[in-house]
TORLUM-134715 format. One record per atom (N, C-alpha, C): x, z, y; residue in three letters. Coordinates in pm, whole numbers, plus 50000, padded with zeros to 5 digits. Example, Ala and Ser with C-alpha at 12.3 -4.5 7.8 and 13.67 -1.06 7.14 Angstrom:
513195078049431ala
512305078049550ala
513205078049670ala
512855070849775ser
513675071449894ser
512905078750003ser
This chain:
442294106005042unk
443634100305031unk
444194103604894unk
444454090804874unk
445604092104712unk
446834095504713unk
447464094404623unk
449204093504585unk
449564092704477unk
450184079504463unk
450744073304317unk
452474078104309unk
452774084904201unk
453814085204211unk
454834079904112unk
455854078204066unk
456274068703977unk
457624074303963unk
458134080203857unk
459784082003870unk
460584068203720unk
461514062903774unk
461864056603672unk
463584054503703unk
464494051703614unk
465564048303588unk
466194035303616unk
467154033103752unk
467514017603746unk
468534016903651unk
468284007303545unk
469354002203425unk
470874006703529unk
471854007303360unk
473094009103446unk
473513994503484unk
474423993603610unk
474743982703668unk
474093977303792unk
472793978703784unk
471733975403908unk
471673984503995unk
472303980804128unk
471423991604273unk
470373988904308unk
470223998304396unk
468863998104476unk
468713985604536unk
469333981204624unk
469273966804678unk
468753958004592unk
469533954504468unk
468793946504360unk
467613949404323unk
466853959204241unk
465813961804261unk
464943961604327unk
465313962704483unk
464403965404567unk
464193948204618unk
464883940604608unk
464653927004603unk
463793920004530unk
463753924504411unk
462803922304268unk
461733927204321unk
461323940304349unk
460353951904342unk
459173947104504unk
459933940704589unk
459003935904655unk
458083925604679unk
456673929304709unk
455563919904681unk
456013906204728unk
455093898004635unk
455733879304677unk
453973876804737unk
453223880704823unk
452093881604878unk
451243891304926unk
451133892605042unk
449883906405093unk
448973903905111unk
448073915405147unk
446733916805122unk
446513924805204unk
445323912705309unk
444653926105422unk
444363934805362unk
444493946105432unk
444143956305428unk
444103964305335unk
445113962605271unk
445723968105163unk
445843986805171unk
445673993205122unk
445434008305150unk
446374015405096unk
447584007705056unk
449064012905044unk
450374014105158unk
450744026105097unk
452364028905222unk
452944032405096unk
454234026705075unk
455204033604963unk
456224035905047unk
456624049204981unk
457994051805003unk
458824053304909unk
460064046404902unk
461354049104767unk
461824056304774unk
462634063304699unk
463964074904742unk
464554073504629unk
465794075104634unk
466974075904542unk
467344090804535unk
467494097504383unk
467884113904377unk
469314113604422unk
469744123004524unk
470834126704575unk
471514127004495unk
471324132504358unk
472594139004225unk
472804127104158unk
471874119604149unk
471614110604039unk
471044096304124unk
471854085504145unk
471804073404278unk
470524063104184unk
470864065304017unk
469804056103937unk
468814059303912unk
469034072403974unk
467184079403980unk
465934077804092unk
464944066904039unk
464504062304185unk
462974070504173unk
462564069604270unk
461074079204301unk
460354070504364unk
459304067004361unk
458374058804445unk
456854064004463unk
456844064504599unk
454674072904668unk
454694064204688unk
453354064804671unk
452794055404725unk
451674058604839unk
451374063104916unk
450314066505016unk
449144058105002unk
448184061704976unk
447164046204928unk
445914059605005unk
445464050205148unk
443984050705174unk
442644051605166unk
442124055704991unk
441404048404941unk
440454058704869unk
439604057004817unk
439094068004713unk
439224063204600unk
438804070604493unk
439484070704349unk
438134056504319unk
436954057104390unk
436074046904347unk
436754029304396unk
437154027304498unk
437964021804530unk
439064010804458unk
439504021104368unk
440644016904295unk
440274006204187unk
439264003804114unk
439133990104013unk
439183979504140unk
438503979104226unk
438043966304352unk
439393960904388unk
440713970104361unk
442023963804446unk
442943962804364unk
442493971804214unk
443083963204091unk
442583951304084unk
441543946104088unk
441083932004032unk
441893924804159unk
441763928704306unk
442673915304394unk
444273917404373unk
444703926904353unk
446023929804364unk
446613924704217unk
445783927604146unk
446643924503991unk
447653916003982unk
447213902003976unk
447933889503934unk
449023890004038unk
449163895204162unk
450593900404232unk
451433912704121unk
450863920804146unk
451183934504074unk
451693929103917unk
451143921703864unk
451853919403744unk
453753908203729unk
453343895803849unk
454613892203864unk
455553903003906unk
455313909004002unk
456333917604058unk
456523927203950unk
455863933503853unk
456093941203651unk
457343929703661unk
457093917903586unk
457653911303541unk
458993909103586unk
459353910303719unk
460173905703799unk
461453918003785unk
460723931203765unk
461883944703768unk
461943947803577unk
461153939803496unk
461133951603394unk
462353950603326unk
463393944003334unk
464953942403312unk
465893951703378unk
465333961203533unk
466153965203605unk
465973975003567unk
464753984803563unk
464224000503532unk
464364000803421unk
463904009703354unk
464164019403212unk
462474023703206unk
461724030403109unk
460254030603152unk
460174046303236unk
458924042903250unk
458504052403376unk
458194070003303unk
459544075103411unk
459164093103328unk
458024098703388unk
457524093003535unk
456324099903577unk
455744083603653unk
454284082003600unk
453024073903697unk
452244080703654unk
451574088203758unk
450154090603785unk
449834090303902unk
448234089703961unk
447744088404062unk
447244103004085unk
447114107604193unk
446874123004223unk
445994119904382unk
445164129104355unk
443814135904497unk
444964145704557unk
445234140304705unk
445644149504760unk
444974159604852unk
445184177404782unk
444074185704850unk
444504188404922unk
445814195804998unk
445984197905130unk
447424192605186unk
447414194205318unk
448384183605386unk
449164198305488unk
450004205505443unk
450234214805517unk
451644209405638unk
451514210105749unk
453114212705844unk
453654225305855unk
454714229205764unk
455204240905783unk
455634245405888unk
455864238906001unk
456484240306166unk
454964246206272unk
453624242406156unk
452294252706251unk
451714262906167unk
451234267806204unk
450424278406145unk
449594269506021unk
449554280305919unk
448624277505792unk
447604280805802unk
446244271005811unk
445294280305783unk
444934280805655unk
444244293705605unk
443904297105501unk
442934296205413unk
């Protein structure tokens, strides 16, 4: 399991709503091996955060760039007026998955 994470700036003037209108796909894809989640920083409402939960292994990832792209690029196109550029994208191996409510093992 992956995780893309993304922090970026909505321009002043634009909410989340707007953005998030822009920011959503105009086509899916079985079986797509993404879950995103957004969040807005409590202190800061134009500070947006986006995971992405992606299913997949790191080998994986050219095979769903090449189908996903030509989506993935309108929907670029569609926000790059609303955000500011990105202070954090990277993709990250996630090594452990702890519930602090059970025991840790070690």
């Amino acid at each position: 399991m992956l995780i893309g994470a993304m922090v970026r700036r909505l321009n002043d003037g634009v909410d989340y709503a707007t953005f998030r209108e822009a920011w959503l796909p105009d086509e899916q894809f079985a079986g797509d091996p993404r879950r995103v989640l957004s969040a807005i920083d409590l202190a800061d409402p134009q500070q947006l955060m986006t995971v992405a939960l992606i299913d997949a292994s790191p080998e994986q990832i050219p095979e769903w760039v090449d189908r996903i792209g030509a989506s993935e690029q309108r929907r670029a196109e569609r926000i790059k007026g609303l955000v500011g550029p990105w202070q954090l994208n990277n993709t990250y191996r996630i090594v452990a998955d702890d519930d602090f409510a059970l025991p840790i093992r070690r």
